[in-house]
SEPANU-36862 format. One record per residue: residue number from 1; x, y, z of N, C-alpha, C in turn. Coordinates in steps of 0.001 Angstrom, whole numbers, plus 500000, padded with zeros to 6 digits. Each point is the difference from the previous one (the first is absolute). Example, Ala and Ser with C-alpha at 12.3 -4.5 7.8 and 13.67 -1.06 7.14 Angstrom:
BEGIN
> 1,513190,494310,507800,499110,501190,500000,500900,501200,500000
> 2,499650,501050,499280,500820,501190,500060,499230,501090,500730
//
This chain:
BEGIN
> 1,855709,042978,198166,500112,500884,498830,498786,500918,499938
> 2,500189,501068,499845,499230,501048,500118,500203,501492,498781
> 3,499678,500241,499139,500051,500829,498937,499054,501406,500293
> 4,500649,501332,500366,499328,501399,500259,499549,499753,498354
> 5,498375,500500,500212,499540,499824,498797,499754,501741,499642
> 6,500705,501187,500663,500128,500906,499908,501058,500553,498978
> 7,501151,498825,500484,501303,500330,498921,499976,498892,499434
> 8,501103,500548,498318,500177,498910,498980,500444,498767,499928
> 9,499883,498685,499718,500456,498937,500812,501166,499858,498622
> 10,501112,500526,500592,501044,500035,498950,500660,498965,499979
> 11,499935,498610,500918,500859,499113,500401,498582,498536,499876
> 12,499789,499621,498373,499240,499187,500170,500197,498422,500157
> 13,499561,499365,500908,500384,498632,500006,500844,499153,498804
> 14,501052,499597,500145,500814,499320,498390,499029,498432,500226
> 15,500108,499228,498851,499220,499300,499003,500961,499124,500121
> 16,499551,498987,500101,498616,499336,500815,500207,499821,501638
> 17,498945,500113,500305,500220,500022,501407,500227,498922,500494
> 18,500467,499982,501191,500377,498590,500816,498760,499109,500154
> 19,499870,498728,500039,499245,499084,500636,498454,499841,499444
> 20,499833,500622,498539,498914,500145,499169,499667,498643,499393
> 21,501104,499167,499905,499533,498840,499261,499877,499005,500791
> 22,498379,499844,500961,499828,499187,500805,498870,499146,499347
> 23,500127,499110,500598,499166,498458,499839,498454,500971,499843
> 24,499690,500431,500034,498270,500799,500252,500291,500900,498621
> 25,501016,500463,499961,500053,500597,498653,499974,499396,498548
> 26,501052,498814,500352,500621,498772,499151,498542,499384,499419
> 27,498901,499680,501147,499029,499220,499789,498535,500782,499185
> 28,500433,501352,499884,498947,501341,499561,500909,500081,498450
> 29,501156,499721,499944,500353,500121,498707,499613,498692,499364
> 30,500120,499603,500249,499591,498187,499166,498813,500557,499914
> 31,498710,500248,500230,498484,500449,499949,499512,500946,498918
> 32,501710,501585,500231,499591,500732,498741,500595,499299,498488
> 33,501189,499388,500375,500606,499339,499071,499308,499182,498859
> 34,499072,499093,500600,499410,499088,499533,498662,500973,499395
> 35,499453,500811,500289,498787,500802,499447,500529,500995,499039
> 36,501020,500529,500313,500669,501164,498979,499869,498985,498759
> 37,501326,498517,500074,499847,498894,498662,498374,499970,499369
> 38,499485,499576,500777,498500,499456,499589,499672,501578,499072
> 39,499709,501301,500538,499429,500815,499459,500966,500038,498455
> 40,501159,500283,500133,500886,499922,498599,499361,499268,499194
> 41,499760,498412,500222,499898,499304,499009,498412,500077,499833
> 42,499342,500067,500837,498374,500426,499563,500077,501000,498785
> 43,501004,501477,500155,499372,500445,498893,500484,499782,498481
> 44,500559,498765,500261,500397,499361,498659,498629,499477,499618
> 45,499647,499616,500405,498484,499079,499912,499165,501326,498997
> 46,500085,500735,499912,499296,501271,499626,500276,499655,498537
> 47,498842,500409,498711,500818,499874,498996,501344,501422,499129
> 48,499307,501096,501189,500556,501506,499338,500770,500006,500988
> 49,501046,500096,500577,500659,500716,501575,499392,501333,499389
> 50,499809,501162,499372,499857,501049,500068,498132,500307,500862
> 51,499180,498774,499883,498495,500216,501022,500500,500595,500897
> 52,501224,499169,501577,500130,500769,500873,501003,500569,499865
> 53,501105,500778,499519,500904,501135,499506,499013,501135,500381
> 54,499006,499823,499056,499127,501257,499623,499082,500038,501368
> 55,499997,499484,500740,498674,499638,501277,501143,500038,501405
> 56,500703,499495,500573,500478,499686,501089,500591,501073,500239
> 57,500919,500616,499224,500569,501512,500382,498834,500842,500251
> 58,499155,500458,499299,498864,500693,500535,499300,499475,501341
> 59,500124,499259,500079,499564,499602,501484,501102,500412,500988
> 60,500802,499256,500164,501217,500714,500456,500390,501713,500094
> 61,500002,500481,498996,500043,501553,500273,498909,500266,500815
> 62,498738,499998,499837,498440,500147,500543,500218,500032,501467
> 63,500553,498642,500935,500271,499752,500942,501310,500704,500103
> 64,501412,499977,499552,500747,501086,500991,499929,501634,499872
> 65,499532,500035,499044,499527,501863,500187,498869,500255,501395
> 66,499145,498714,500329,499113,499970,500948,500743,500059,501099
> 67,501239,499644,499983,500710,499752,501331,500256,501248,500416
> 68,500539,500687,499100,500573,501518,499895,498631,501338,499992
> 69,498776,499168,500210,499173,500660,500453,498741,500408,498709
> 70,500794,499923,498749,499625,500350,498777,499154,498906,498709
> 71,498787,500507,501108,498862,499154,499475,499336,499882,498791
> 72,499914,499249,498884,498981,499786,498936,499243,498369,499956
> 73,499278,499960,499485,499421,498600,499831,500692,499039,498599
> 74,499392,498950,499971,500709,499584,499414,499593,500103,498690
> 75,498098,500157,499650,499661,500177,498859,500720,501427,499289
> 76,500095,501046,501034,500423,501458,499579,501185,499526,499415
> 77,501254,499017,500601,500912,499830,499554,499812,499129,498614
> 78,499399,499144,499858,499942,499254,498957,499300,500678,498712
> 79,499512,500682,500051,498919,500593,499016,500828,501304,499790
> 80,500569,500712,500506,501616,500541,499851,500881,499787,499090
> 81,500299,499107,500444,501218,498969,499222,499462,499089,498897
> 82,499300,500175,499662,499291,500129,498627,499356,501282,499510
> 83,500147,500389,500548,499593,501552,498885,498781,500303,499957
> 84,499259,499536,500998,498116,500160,499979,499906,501198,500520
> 85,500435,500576,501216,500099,501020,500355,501035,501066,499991
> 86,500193,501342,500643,501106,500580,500365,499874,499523,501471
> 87,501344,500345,500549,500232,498616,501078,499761,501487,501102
> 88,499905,500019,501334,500134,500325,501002,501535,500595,500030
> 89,500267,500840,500862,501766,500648,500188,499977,498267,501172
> 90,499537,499732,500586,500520,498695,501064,499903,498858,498826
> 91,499110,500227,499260,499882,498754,498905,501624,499996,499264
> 92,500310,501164,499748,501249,500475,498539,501096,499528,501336
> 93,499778,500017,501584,501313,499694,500795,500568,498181,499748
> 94,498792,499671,499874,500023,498354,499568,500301,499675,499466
> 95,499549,500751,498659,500442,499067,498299,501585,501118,500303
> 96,500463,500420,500312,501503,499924,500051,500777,499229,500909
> 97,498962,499421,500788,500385,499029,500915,500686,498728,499249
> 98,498967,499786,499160,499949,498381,498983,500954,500795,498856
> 99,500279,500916,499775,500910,500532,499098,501352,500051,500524
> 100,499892,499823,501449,501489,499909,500397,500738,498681,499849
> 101,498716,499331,500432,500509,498505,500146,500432,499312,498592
> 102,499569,500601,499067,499592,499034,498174,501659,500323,500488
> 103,500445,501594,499975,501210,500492,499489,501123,499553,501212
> 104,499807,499170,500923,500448,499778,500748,500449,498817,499658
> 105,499005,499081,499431,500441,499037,499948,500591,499466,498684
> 106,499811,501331,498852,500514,499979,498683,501699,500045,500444
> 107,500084,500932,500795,501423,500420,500371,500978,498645,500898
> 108,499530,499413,500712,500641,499019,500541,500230,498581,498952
> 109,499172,500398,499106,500627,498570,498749,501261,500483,499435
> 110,500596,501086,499969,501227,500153,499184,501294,500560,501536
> 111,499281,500621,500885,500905,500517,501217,499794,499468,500948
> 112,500762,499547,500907,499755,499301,501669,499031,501046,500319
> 113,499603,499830,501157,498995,500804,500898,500954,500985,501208
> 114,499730,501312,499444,500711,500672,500902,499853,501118,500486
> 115,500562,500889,500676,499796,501378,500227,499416,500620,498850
> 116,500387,500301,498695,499632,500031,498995,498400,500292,499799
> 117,499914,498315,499871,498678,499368,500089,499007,500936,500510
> 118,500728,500395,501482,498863,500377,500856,499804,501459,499747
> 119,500611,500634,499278,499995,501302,499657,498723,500047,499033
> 120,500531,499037,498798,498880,499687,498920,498780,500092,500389
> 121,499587,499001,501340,498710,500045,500104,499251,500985,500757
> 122,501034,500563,501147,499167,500664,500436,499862,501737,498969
> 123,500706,500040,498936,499900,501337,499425,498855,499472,498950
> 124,499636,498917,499696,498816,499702,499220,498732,499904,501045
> 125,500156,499583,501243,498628,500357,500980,499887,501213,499896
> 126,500986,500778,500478,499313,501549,500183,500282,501125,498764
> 127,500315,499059,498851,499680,501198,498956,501292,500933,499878
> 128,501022,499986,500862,501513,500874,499866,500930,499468,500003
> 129,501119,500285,499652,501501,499279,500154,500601,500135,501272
> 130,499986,498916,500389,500053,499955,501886,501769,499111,500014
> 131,500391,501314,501436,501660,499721,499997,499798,499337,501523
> 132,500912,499830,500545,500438,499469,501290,499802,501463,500893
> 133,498856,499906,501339,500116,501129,500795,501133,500639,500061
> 134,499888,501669,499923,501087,500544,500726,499258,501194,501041
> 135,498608,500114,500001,499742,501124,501081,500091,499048,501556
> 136,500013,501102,500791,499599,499293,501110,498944,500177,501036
> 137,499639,499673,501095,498476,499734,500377,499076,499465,499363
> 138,500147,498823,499443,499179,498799,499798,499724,499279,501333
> 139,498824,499876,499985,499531,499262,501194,498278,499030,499091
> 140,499833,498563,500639,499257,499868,500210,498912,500045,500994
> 141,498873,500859,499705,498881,499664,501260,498773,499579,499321
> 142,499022,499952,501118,498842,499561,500398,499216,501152,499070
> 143,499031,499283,499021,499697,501329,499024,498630,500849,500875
> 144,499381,498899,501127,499114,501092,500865,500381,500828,500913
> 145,501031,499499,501022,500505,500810,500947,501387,500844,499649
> 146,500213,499833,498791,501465,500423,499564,501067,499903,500926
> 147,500269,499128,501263,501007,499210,500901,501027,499381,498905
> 148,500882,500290,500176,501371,499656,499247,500361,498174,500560
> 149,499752,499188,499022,500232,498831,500308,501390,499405,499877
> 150,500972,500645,498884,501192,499414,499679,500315,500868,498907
> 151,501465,500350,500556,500733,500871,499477,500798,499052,498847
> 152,500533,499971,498547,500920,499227,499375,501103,500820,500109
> 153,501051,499078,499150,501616,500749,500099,500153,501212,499383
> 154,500294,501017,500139,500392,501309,498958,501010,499865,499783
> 155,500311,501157,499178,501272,500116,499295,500590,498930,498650
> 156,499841,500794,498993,500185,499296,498659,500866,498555,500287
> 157,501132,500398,500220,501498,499286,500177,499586,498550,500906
> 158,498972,500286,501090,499549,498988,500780,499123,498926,499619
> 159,499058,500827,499006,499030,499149,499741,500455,499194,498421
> 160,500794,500939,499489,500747,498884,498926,500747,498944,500693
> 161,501223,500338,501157,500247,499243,500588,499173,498138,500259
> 162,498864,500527,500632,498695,498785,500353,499483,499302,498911
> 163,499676,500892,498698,499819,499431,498816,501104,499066,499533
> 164,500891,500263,500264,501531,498853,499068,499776,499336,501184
> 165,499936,499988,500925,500361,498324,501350,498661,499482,499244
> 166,498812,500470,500144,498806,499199,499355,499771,499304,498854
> 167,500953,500811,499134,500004,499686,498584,501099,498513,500036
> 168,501047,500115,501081,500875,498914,500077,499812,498704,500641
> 169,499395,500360,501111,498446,498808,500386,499309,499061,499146
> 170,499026,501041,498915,499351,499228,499001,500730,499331,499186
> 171,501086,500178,499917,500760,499162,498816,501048,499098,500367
> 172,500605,500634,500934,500933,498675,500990,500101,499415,500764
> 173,498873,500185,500553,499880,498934,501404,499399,499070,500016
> 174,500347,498575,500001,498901,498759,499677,499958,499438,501203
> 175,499978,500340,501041,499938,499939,500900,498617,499305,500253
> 176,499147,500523,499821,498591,499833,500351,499212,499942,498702
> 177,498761,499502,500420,499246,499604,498208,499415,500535,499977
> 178,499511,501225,498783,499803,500930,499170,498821,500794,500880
> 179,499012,498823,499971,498404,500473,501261,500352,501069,501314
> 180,500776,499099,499967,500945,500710,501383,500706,501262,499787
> 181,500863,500269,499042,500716,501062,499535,498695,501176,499603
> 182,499016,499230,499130,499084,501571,499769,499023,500558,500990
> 183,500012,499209,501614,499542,500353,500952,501251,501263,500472
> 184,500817,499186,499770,501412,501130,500820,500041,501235,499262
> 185,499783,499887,498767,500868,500539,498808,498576,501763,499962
> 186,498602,499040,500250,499142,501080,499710,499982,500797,501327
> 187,500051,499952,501346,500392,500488,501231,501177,501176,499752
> 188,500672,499525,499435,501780,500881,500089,499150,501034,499066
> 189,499591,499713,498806,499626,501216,499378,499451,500588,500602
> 190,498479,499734,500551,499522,500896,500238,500512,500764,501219
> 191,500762,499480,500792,501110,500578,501134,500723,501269,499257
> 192,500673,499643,498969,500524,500808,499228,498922,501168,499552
> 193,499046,499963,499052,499346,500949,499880,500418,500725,499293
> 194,500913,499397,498791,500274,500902,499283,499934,501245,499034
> 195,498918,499909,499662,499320,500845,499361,498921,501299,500916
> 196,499924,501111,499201,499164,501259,500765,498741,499650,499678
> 197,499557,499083,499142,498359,499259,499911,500377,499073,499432
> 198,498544,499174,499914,499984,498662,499523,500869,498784,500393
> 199,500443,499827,501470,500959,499240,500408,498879,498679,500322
> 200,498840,499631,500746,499311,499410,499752,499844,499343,499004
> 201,499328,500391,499443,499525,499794,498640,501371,498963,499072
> 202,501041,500856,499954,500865,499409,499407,501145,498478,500746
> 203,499802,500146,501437,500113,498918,500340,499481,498788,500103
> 204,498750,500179,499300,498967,498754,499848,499570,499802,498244
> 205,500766,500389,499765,500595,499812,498338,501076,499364,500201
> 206,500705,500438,500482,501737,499236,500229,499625,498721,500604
> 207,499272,499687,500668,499503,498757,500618,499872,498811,498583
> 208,498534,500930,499358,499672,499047,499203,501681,499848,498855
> 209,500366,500824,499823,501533,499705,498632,500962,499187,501284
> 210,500022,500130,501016,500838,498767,500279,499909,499087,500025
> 211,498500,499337,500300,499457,498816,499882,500249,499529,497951
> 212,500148,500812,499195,500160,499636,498336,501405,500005,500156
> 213,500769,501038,500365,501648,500105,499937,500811,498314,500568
> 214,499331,499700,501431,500097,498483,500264,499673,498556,499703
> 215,499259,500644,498473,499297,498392,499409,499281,499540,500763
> 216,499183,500959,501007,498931,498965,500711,498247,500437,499617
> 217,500545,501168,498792,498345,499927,499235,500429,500545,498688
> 218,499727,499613,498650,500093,500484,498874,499333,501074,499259
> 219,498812,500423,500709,499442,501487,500059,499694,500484,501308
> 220,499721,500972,500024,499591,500701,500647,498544,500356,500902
> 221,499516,498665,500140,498909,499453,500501,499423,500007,501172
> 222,500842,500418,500700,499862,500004,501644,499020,501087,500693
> 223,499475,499519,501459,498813,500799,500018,500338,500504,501766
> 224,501405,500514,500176,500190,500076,501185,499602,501271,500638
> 225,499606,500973,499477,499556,500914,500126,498705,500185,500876
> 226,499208,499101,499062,498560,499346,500803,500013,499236,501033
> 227,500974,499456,500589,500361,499381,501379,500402,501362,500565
> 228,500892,500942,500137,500276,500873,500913,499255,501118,500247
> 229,499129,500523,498385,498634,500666,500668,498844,499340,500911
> 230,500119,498473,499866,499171,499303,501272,500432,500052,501186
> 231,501424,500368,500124,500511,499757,501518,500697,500882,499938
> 232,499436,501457,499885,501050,501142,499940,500213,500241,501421
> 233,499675,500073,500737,500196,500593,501200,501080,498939,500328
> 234,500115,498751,500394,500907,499092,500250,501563,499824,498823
> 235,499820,500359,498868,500773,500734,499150,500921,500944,500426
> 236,499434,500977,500724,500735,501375,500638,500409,499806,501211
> 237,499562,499077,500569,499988,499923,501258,501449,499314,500569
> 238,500265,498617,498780,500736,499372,499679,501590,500305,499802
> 239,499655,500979,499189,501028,500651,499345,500838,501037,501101
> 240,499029,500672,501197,500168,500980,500478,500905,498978,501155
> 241,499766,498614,500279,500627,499139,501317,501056,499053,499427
> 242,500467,500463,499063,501364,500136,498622,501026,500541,501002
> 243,499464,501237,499937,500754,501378,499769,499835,500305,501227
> 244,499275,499822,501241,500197,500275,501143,500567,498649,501129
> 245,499461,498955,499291,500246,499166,500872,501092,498959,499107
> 246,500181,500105,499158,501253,499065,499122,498809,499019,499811
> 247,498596,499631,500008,499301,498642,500378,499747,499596,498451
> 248,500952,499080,499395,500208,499837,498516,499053,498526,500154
> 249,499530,499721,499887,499159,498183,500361,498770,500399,499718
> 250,499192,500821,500709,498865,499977,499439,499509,500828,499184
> 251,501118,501105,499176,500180,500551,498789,499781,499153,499005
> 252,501160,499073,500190,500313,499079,498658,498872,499036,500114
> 253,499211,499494,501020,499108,499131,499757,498832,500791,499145
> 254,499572,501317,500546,498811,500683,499657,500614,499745,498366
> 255,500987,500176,499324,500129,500211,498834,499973,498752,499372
> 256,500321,498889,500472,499982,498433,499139,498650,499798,500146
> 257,499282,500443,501144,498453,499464,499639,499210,501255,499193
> 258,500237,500974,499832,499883,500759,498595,500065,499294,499032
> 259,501343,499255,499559,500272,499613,498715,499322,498654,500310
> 260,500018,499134,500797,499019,499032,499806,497969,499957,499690
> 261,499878,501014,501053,498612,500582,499681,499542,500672,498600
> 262,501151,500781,499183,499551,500419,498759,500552,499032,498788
> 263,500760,499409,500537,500049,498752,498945,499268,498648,499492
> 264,499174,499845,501344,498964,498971,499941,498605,501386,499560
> 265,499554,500881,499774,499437,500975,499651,500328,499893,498096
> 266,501488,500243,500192,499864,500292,498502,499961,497991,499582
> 267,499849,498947,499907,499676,498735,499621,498811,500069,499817
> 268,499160,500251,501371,498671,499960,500070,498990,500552,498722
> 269,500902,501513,499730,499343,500995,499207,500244,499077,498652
> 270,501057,499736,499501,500601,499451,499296,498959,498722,499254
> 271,499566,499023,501105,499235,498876,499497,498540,500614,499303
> 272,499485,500736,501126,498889,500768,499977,499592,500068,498677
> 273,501043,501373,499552,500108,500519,498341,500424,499106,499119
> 274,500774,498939,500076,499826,498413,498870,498722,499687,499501
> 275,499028,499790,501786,499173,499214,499379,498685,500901,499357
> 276,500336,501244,500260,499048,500981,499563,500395,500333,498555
> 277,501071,499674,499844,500507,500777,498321,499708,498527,499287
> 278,500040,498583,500499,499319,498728,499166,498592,500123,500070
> 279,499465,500559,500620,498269,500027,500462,500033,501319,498365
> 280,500405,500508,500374,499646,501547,498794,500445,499041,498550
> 281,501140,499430,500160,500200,499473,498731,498708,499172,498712
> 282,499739,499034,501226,498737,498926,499769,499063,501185,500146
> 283,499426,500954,500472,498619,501029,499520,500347,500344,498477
> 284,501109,500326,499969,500133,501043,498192,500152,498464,499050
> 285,500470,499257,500429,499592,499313,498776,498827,498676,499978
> 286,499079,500336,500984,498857,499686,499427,499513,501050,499750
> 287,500243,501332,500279,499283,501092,499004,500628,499981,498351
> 288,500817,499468,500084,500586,499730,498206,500816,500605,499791
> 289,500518,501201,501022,501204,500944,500072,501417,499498,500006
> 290,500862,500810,499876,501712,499528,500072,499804,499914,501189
> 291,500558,498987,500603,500187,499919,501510,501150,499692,500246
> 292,500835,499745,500098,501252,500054,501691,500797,501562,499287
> 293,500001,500193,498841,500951,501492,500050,499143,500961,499942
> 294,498938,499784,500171,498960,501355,500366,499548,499959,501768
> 295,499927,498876,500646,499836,499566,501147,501215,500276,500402
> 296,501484,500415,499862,501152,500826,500152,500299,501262,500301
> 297,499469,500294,498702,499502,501976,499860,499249,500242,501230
> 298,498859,499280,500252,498930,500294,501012,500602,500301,501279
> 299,500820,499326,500222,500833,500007,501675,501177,500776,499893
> 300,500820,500183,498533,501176,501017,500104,499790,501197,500311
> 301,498600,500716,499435,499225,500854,499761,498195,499948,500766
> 302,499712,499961,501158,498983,500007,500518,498965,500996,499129
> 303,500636,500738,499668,499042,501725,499747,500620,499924,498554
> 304,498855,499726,499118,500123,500257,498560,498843,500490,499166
> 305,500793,500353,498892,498973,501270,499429,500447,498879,498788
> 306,498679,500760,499058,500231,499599,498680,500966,499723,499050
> 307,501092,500847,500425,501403,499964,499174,500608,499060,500443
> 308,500156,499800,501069,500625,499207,501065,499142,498337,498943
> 309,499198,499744,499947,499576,499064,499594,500274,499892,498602
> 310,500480,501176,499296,500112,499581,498604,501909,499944,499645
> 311,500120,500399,500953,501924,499576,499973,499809,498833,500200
> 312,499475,499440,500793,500428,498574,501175,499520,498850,498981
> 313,498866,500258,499098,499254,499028,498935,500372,500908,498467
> 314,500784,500528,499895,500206,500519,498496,498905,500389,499275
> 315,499108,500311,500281,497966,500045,499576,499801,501159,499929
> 316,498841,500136,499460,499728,501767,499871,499654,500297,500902
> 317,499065,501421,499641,499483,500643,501526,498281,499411,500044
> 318,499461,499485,499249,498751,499824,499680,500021,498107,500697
> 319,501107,499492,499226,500028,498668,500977,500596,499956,501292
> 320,500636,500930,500173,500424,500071,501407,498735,500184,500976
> 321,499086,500925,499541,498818,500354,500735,499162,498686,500057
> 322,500091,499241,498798,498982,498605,500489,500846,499253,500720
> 323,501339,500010,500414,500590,499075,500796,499716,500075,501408
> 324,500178,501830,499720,499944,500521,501845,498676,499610,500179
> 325,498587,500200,499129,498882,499510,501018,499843,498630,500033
> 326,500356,499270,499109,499829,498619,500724,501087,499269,500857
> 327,500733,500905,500487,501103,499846,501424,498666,500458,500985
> 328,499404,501177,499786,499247,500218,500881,498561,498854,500349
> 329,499298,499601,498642,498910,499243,500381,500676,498610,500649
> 330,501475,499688,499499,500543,498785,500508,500264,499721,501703
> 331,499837,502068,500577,500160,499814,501338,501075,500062,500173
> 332,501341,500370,499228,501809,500053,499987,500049,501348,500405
> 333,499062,501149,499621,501027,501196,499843,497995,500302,500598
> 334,500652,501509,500710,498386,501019,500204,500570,501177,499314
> 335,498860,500388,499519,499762,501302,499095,499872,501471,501073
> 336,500778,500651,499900,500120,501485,500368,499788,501176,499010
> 337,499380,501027,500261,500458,501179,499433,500737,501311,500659
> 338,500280,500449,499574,501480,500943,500410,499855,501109,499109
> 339,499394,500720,500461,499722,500998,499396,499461,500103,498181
> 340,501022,500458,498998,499365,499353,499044,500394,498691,499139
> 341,500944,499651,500847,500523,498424,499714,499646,499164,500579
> 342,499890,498279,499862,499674,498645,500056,501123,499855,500666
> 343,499820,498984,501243,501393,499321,501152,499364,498657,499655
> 344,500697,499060,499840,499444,498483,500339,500917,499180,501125
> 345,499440,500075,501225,501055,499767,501270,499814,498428,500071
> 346,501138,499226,500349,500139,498890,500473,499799,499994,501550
> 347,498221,499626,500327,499960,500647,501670,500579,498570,500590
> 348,499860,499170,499380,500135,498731,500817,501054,499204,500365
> 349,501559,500714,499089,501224,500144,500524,500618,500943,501175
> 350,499514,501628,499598,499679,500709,500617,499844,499767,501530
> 351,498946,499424,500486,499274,499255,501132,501587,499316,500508
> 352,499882,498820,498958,501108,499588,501355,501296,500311,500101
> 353,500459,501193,499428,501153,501124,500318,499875,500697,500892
> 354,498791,500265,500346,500060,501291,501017,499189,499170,501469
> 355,499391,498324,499725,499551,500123,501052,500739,498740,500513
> 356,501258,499600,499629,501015,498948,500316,500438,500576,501383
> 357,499785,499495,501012,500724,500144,500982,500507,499239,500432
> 358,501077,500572,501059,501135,499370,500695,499486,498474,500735
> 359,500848,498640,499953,499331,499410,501016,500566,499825,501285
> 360,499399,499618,500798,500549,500176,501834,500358,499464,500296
//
């Protein structure tokens, strides 16, 4: 099998491929299986699910806009998405990143996951109301040498075509268990390519809502993004011996040890921030402060200002100010200024958000 990556590959492999569900695969799904469970129920352990709601998608966007080349950090992003700054145009590509996903995954609690779906998100990544390609000469290449790597299907009629077999895949074939299907399922898209931008991007959204659409995570927690900006090159590489070589095995493995690698990631993170939000608890109330629903606020909200402290404790602005500095002498929160306003940052949550890494 051999695919001219000159012309459109109008004739894409049908779903599922032959001979995918082998003993090496079988034994890589039991691995993500068992870590996907574990991470679910870790973030029950949390007392807010909204700590990582508000945290894991931003990480996630951070890392696949990185994939797509479109770099910010993570403080730019976080300090963003709280309103400390005006964000960067790559910063504003992100927080619509995590804006796709909220609405992505708002949308799959009342509708299956579908073509639809994928319209939704990718017209909330890029800011327009995005239809199913109809120009033609779409090509992917190489963004240094501009070498044309892979042509997708043209023609409206075709690529709706690919969308309904895909869409009929995800929902009727039980063929194979789910791990397995969103290895297949995220390949065909991006084969497909449906969209004139944001096809990336929006296929690694669809990732994370299939993993919620299948009951195998109850938010949106997942950190797979940050596995494939670690192994981007083997990512593409992967994908490209799909589509030239039919070689579906070590596709689907690269993708179960994704979901196993960011699922023992998100547990890890998970315990981490328990025992750091009981450590903060026991500081504020030997300072004499409200502690566990102010030790709440602190992590829902890293970056808070005075107001922020007088919603969260019903208090004025005068006791809010003695709260925020003895968060600060307590060592909970560091004191910033920002031009002519007061920041009181939670650096020490902060810290291990941005410096949690993957383990090997």
């Amino acid at each position: 099998m051999s695919v001219d990556r000159m012309k459109p590959f109008q004739d894409l492999p049908p779903l599922p491929p032959n001979g995918v569900g082998t003993a090496e695969v079988y034994t890589a799904v039991i691995r993500a299986s068992r870590a996907l469970a574990k991470a679910d129920a870790a973030a029950e352990l949390l007392p807010n699910p909204d700590i990582l709601i508000h945290s894991i998608p931003l990480l996630e966007a951070q890392a696949s806009n990185e994939i797509e080349n479109i770099v910010t950090t993570n403080d730019e992003l976080f300090r963003a998405a709280h309103h400390v700054e005006t964000p960067s145009p790559a910063t504003r590509e992100a927080l619509r990143y995590r804006q796709a996903l909220y609405v992505g995954s708002e949308a799959i609690r009342d509708r299956p996951l579908t073509t639809n779906t994928a319209k939704l998100v990718c017209s909330t990544i890029t800011g327009v109301e995005m239809d199913i390609r109809r120009d033609v000469g779409t090509y992917i290449g190489n963004p240094v040498t501009k070498d044309r790597i892979y042509t997708p299907p043209e023609g409206q009629s075709v690529i709706l075509e690919h969308l309904t077999k895909w869409e009929s895949f995800l929902h009727n074939d039980m063929s194979l268990d789910p791990l397995i299907k969103l290895a297949l399922l995220h390949y065909q898209f991006e084969a497909i390519h449906p969209f004139s931008d944001g096809n990336g991007r929006t296929g690694r959204i669809l990732n994370v809502l299939y993993l919620v659409h299948e009951g195998l995570l109850r938010q949106p927690i997942t950190y797979l993004s940050g596995y494939i900006v670690e192994h981007k090159d083997e990512y593409y590489r992967l994908l490209n011996n799909v589509t030239q070589k039919g070689d579906w095995i070590p596709w689907v493995l690269y993708m179960l040890n994704a979901v196993a690698i960011t699922s023992q990631w998100t547990s890890n993170l998970v315990y981490v921030i328990r025992d750091q939000i009981e450590e903060t608890i026991g500081l504020l109330h030997e300072g004499g402060m409200p502690a566990r629903d102010l030790a709440y606020t602190l992590y829902e909200k890293p970056y808070l200002r005075y107001a922020d402290l007088m919603v969260a404790l019903n208090v004025s602005r005068p006791t809010a100010g003695k709260h925020a500095e003895k968060l600060v002498e307590l060592g909970v929160l560091e004191r910033y200024k920002t031009g002519r306003s007061v920041l009181f940052v939670n650096t020490r949550y902060l810290n291990i958000l941005f410096n949690a890494k993957l383990p090997q």
